[in-house]
PLY file of the C-alpha trace (Angstrom):
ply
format ascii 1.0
element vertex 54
property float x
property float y
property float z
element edge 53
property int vertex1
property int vertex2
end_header
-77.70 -20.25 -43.64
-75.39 -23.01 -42.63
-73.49 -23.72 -39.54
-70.02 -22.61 -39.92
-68.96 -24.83 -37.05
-70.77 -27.99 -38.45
-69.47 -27.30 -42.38
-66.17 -27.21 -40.71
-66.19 -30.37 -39.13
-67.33 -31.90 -41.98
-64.46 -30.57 -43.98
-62.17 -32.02 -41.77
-63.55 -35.27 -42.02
-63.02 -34.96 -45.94
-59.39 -33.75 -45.45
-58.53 -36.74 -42.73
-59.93 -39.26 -45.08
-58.69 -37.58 -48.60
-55.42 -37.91 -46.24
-55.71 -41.61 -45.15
-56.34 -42.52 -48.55
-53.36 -40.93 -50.48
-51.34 -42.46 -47.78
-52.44 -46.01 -48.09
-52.03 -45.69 -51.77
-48.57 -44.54 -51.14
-47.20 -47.07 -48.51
-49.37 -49.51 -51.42
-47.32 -48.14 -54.42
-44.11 -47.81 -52.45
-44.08 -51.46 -51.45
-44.91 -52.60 -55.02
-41.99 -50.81 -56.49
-39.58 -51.93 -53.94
-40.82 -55.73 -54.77
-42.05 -56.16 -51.17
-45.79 -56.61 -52.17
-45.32 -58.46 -55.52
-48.90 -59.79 -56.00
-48.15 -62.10 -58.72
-45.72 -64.35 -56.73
-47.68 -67.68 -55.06
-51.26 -66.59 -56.80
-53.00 -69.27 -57.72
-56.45 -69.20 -59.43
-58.81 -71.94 -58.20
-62.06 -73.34 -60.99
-63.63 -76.27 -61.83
-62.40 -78.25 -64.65
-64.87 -79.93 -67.53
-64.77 -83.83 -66.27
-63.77 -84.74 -69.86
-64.47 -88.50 -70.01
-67.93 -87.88 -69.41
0 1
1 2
2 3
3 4
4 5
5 6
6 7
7 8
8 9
9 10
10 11
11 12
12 13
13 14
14 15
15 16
16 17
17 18
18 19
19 20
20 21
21 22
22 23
23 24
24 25
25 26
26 27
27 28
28 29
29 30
30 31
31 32
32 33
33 34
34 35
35 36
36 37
37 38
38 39
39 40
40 41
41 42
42 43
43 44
44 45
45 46
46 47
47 48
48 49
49 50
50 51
51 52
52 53
């Protein structure tokens, strides 16, 4: 049979990071909606360009 102190350790581990990630997502969401963390502002996409006189 398991240990009951070990399964609840690891439990707690699941709950502490289930926990860190809704928050992140949250402080990540609330910021978007707020316009704070606007991505899209000052993106720029880098590539190389076809040389076309070649």
């Amino acid at each position: 049979m398991a240990d009951r102190n070990a399964l609840g350790k690891i439990g707690l581990m699941f709950v502490a990071a289930t926990l860190f990630v809704m928050m992140m997502g949250a402080v990540v969401v609330a910021g978007h909606l707020s316009g704070r963390a606007d991505f899209e502002d000052g993106s720029r996409v880098f590539g190389i360009t076809a040389d076309e006189s070649r």
